[in-house]
Backbone as a printed PyTorch tensor [residue, N CA C, xyz], in Angstrom:
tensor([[[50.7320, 64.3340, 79.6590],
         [49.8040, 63.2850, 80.0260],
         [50.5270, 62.2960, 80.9220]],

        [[49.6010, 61.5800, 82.0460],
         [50.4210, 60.8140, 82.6630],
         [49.5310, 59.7590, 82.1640]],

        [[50.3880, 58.2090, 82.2410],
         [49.9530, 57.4320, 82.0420],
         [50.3220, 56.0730, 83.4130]],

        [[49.5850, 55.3670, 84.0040],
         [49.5230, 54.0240, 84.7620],
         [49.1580, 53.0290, 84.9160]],

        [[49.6010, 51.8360, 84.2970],
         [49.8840, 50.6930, 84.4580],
         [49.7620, 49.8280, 85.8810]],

        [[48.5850, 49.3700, 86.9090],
         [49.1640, 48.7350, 87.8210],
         [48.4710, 47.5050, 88.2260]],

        [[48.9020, 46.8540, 89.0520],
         [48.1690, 45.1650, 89.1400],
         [47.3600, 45.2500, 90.7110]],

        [[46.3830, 44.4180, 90.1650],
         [45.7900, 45.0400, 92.0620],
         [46.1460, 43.8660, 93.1400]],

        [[46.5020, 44.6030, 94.5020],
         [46.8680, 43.5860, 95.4260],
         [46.1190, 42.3780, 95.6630]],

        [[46.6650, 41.3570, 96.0590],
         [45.5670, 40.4110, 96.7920],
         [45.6320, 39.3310, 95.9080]],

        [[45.8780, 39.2600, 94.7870],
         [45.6400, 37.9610, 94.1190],
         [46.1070, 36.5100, 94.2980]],

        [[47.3440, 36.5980, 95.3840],
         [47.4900, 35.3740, 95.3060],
         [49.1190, 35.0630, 94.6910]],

        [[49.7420, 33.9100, 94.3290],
         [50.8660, 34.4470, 93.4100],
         [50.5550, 34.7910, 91.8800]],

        [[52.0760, 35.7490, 91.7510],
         [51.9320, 36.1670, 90.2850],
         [51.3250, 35.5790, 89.2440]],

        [[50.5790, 35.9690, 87.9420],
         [49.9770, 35.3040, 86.6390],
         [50.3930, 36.2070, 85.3830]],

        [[50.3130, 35.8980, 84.6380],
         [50.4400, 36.5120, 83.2700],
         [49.1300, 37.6480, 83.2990]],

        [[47.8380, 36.3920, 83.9190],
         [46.6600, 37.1250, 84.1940],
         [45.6470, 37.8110, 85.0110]],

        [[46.8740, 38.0960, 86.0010],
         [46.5770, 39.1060, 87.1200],
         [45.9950, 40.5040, 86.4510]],

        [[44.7740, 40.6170, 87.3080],
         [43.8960, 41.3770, 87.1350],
         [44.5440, 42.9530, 87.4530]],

        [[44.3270, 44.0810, 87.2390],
         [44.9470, 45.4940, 86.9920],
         [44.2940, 46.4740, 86.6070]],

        [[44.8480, 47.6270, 86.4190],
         [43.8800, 48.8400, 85.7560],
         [44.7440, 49.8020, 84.9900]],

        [[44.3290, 50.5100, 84.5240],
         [44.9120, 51.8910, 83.2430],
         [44.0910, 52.7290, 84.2080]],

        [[45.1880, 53.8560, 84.0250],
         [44.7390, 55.1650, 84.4860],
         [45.2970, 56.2480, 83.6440]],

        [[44.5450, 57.1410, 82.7810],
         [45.0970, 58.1090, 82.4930],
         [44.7200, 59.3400, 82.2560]],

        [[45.3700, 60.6850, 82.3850],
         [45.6670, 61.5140, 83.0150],
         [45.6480, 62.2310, 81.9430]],

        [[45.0800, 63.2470, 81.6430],
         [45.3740, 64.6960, 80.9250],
         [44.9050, 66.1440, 81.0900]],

        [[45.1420, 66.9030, 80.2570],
         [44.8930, 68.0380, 80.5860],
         [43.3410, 68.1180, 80.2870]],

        [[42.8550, 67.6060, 79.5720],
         [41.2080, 67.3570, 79.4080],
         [40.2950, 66.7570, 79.6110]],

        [[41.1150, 65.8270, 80.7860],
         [40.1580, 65.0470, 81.6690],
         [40.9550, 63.7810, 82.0520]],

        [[40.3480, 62.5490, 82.7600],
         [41.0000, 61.0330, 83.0770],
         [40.2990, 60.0400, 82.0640]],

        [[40.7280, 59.2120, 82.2300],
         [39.9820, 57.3530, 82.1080],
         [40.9900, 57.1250, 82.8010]],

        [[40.0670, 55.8290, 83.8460],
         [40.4190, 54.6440, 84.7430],
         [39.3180, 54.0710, 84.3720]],

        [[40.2290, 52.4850, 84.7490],
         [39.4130, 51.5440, 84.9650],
         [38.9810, 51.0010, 86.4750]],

        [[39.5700, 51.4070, 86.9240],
         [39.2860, 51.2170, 88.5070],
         [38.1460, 52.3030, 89.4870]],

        [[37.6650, 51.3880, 90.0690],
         [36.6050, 51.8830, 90.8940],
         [35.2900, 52.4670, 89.7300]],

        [[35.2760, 51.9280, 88.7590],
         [34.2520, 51.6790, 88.0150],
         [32.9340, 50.4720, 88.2190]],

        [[31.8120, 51.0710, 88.2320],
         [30.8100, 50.1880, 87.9140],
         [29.9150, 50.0290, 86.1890]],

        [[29.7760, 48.8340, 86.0120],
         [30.5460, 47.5350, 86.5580],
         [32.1620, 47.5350, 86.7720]],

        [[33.0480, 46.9500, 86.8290],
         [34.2480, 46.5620, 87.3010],
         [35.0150, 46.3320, 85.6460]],

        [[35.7970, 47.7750, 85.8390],
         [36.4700, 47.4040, 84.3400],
         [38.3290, 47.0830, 84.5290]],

        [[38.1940, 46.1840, 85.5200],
         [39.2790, 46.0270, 85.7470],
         [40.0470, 44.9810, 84.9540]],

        [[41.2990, 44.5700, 84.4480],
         [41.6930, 43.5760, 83.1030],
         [43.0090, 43.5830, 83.2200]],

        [[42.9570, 42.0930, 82.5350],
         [44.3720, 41.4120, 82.2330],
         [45.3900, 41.9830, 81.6270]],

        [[45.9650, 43.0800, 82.9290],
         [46.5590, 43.9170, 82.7110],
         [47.7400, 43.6980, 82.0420]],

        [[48.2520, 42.6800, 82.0910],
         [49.7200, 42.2420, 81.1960],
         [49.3860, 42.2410, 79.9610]],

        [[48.1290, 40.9960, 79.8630],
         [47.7010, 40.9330, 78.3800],
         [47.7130, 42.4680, 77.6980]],

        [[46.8290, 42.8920, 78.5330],
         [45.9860, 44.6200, 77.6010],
         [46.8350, 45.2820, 77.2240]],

        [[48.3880, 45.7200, 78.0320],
         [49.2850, 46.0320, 77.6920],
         [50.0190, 45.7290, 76.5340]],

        [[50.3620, 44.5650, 76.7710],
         [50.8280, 44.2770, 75.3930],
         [50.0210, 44.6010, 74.1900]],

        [[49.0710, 44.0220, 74.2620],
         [47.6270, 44.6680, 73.3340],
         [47.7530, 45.9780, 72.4930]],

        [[47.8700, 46.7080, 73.8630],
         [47.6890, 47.8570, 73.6900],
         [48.8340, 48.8600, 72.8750]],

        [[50.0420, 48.4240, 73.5210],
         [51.6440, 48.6420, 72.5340],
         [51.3700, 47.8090, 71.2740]],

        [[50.9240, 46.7880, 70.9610],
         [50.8890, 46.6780, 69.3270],
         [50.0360, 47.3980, 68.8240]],

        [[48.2610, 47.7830, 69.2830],
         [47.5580, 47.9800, 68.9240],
         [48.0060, 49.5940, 68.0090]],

        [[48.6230, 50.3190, 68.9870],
         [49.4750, 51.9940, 68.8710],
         [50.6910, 51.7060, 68.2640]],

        [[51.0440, 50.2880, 68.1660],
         [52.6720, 50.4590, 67.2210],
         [52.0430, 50.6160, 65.6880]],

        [[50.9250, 50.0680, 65.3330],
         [50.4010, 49.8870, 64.2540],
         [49.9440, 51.3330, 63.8000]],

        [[49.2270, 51.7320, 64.9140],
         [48.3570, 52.8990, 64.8480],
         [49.1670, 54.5810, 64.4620]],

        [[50.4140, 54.3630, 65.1290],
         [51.6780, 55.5110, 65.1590],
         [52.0110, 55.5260, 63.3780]],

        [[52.6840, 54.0890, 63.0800],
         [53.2640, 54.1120, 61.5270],
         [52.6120, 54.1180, 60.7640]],

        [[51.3100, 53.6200, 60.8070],
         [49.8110, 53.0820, 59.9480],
         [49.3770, 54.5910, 59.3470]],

        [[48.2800, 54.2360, 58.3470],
         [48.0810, 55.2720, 57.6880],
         [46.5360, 55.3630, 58.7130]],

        [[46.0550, 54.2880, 59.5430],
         [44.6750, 54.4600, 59.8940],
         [44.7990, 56.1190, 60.5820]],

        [[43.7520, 56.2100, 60.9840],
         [42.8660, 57.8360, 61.3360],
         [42.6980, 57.5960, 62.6420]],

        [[41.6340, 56.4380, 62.8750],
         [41.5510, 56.4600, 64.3020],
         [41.5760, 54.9260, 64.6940]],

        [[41.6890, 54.7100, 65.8410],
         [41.8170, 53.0420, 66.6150],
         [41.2140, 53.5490, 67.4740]],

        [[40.5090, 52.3810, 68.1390],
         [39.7670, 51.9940, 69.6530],
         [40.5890, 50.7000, 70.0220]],

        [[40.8170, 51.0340, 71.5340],
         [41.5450, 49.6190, 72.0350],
         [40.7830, 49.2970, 73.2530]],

        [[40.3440, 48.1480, 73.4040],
         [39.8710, 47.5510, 74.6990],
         [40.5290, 46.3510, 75.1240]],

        [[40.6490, 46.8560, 76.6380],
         [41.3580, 45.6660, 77.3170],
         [40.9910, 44.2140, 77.5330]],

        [[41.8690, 43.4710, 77.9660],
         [41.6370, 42.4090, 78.0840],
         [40.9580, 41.6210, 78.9520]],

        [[39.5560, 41.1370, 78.6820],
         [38.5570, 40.7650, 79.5860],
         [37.9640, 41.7050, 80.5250]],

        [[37.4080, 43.1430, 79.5370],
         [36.8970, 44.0230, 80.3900],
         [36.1140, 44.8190, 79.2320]],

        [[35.4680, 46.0770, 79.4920],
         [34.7670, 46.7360, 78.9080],
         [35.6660, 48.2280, 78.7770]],

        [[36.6810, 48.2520, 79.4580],
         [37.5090, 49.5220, 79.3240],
         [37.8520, 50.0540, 78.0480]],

        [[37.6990, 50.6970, 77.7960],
         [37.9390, 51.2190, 76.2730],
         [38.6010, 53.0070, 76.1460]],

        [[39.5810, 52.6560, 75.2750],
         [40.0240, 54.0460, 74.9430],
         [40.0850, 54.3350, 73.3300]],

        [[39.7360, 55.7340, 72.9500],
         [40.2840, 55.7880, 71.3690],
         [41.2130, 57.0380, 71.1960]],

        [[41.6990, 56.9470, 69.9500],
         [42.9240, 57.1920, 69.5690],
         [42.3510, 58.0400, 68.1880]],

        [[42.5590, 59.4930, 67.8400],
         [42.1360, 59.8450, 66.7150],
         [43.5780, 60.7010, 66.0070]],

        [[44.0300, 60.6770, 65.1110],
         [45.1310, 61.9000, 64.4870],
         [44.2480, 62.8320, 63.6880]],

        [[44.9670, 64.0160, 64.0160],
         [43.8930, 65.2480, 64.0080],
         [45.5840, 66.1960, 63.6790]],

        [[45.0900, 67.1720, 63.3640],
         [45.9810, 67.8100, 63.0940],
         [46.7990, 68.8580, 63.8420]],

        [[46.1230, 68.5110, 65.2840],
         [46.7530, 69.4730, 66.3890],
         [47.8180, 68.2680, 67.1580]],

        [[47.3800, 66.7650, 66.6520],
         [48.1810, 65.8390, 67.1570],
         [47.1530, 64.6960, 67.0380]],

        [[47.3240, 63.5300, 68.3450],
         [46.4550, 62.4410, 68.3270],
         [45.6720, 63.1350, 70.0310]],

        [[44.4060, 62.5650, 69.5040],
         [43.5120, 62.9990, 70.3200],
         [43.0070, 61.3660, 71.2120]],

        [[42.9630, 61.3860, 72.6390],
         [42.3350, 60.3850, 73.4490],
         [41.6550, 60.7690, 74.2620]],

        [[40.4690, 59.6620, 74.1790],
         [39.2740, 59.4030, 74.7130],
         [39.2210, 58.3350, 75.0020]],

        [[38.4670, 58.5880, 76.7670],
         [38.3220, 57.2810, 77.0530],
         [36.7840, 57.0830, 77.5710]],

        [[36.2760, 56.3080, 78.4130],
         [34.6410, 56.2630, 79.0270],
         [33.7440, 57.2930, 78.8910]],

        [[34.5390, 58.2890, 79.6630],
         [34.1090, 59.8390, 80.7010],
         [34.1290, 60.9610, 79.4200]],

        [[34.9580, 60.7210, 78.5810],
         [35.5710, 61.9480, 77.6370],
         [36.5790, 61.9480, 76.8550]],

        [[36.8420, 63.1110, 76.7080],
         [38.6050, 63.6130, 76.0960],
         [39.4930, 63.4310, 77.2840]],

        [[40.6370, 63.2280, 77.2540],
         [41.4630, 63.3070, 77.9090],
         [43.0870, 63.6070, 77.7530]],

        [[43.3130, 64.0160, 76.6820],
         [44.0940, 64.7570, 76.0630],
         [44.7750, 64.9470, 74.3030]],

        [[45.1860, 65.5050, 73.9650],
         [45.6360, 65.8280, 72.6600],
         [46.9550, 65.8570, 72.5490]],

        [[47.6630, 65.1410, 72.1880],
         [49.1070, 65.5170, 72.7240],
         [50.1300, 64.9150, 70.6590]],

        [[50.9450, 65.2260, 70.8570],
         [52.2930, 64.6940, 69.0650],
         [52.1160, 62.9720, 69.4830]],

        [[52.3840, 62.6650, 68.3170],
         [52.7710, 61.1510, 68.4130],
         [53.6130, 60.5080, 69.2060]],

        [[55.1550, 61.4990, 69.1230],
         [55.8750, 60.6160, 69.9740],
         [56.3140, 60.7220, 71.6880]],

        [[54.9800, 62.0660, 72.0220],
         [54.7160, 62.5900, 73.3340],
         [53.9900, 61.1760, 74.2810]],

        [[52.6840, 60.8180, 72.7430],
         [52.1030, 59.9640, 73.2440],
         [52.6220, 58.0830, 73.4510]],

        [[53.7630, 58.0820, 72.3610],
         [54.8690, 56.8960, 72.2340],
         [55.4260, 56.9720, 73.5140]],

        [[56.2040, 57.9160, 73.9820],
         [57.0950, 57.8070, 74.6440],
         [56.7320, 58.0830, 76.0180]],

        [[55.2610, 58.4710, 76.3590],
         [54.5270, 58.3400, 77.6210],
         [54.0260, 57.0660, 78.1280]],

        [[53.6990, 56.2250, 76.9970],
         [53.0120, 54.9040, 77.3930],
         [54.2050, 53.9150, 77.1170]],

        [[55.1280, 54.0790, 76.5810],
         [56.1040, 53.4450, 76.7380],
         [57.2100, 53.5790, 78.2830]],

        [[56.9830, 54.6790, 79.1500],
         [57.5730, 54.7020, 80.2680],
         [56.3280, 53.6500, 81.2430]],

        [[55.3650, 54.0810, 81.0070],
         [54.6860, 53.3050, 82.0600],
         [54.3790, 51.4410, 81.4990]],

        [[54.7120, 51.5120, 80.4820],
         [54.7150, 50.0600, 79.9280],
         [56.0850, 49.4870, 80.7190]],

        [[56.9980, 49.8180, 80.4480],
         [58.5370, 49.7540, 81.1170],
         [58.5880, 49.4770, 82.5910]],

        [[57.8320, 50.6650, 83.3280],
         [57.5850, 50.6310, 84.6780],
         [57.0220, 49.5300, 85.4820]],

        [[56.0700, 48.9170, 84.5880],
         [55.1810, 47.8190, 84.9490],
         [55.9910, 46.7250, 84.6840]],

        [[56.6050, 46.4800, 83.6860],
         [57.6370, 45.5680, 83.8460],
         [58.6950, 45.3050, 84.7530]],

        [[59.4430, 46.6240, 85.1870],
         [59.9980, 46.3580, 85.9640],
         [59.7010, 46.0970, 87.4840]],

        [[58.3380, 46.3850, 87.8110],
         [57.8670, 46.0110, 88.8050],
         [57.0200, 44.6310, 89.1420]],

        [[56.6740, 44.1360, 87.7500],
         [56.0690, 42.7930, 87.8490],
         [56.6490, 41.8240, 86.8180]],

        [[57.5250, 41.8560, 85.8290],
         [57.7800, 40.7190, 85.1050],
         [58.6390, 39.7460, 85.6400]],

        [[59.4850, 40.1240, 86.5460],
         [60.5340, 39.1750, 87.2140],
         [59.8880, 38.1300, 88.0020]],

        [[58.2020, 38.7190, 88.5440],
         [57.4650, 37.2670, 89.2090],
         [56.6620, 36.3800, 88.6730]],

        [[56.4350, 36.7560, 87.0510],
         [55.4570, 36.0190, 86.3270],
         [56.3780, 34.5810, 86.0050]],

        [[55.3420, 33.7960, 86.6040],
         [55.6590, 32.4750, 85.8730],
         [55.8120, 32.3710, 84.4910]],

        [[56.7350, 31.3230, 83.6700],
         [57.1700, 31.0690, 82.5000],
         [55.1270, 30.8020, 81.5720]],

        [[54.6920, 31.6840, 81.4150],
         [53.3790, 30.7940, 80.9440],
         [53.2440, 31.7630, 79.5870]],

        [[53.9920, 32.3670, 79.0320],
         [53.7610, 32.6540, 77.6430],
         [53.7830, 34.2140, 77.6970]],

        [[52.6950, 34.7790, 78.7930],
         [52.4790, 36.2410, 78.4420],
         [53.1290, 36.8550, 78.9930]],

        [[54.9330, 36.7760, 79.3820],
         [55.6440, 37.6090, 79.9260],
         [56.5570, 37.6300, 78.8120]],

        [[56.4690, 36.4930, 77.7500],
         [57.3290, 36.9380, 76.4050],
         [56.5570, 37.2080, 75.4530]],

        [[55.2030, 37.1410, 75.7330],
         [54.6310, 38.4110, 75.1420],
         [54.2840, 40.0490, 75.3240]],

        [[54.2330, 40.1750, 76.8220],
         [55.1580, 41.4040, 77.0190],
         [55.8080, 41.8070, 76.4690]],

        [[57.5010, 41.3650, 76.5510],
         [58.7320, 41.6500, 76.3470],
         [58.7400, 41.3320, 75.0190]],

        [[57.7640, 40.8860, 73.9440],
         [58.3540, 41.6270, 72.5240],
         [57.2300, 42.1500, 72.1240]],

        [[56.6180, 42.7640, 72.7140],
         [55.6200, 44.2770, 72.6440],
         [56.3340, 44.7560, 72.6710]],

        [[56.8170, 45.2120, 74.1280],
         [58.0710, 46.2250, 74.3280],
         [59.0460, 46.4930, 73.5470]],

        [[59.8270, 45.4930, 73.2150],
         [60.4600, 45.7350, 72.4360],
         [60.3470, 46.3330, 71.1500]],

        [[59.2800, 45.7310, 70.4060],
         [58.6450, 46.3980, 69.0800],
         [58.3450, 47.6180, 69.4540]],

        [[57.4500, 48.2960, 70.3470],
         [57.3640, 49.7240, 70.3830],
         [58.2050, 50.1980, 70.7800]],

        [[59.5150, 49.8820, 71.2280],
         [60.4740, 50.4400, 71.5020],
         [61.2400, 51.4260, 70.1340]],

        [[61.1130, 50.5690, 69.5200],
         [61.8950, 50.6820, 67.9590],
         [60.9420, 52.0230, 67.5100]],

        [[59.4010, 52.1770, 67.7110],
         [58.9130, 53.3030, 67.2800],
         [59.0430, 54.6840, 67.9550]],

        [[59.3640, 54.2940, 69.1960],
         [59.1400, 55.2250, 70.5130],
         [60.6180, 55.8650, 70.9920]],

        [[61.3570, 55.2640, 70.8820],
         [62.7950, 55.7540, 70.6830],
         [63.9540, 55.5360, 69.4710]],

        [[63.0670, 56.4160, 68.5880],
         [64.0630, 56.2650, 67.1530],
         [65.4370, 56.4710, 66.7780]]])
């Protein structure tokens, strides 16, 4: 599965709450949020982080299934454990089935990626150290 993290051009300078999209990729189909009507585009830093606690919980947790939606949008993905692995769905469909720590350690590269391409310009306003101890916490699950 591929997974992407990215912020869309044009905004202006950096924010915590620069607007962005999820894209992802499997063998059983996509979800994006981009080039969707209406416009499910979202606070892509926030959602991220969001989204790494939402699955740090979801990985160790005894729950079955999670739904996560981004931040200030309608984008939505779910998350089911099944016994061939964890199963995701997003808008459109399925979009892949993949082990736990296939799916840890996929969204943890593109969580990473996005950091290193945008945290160094976010102003001091809270949600870049909330980022960086998302990350960190799923780090601890995602590379044991």
């Amino acid at each position: 599965m591929i997974v992407q993290f990215t912020v869309r051009p044009g905004q202006g300078e950096s924010s915590g709450f620069d607007l962005g999209d999820m894209l992802w990729t499997g063998e059983l189909g996509e979800a994006r949020s981009a080039g969707r009507s209406p416009d499910q585009g979202m606070m892509i830093h926030v959602s991220v982080a969001q989204l790494l606690d939402c699955l740090r919980e979801f990985l160790t947790g005894r729950t079955k299934t999670v739904s996560f939606t981004g931040a200030d949008t309608s984008f939505q993905l779910t998350f089911v454990k099944a016994k061939k692995g964890i199963s995701v769905t997003g808008p459109s469909g399925p979009v892949s089935v993949l082990a736990p720590g296939e799916l840890a350690e996929t969204v943890l590269s593109a969580a990473e990626e996005l950091a290193r391409e945008h945290l160094d310009t976010l102003p001091s306003d809270g949600v870049a150290d909330d980022y960086l101890a998302a990350l960190g916490a799923f780090r601890l699950i995602a590379l044991p």
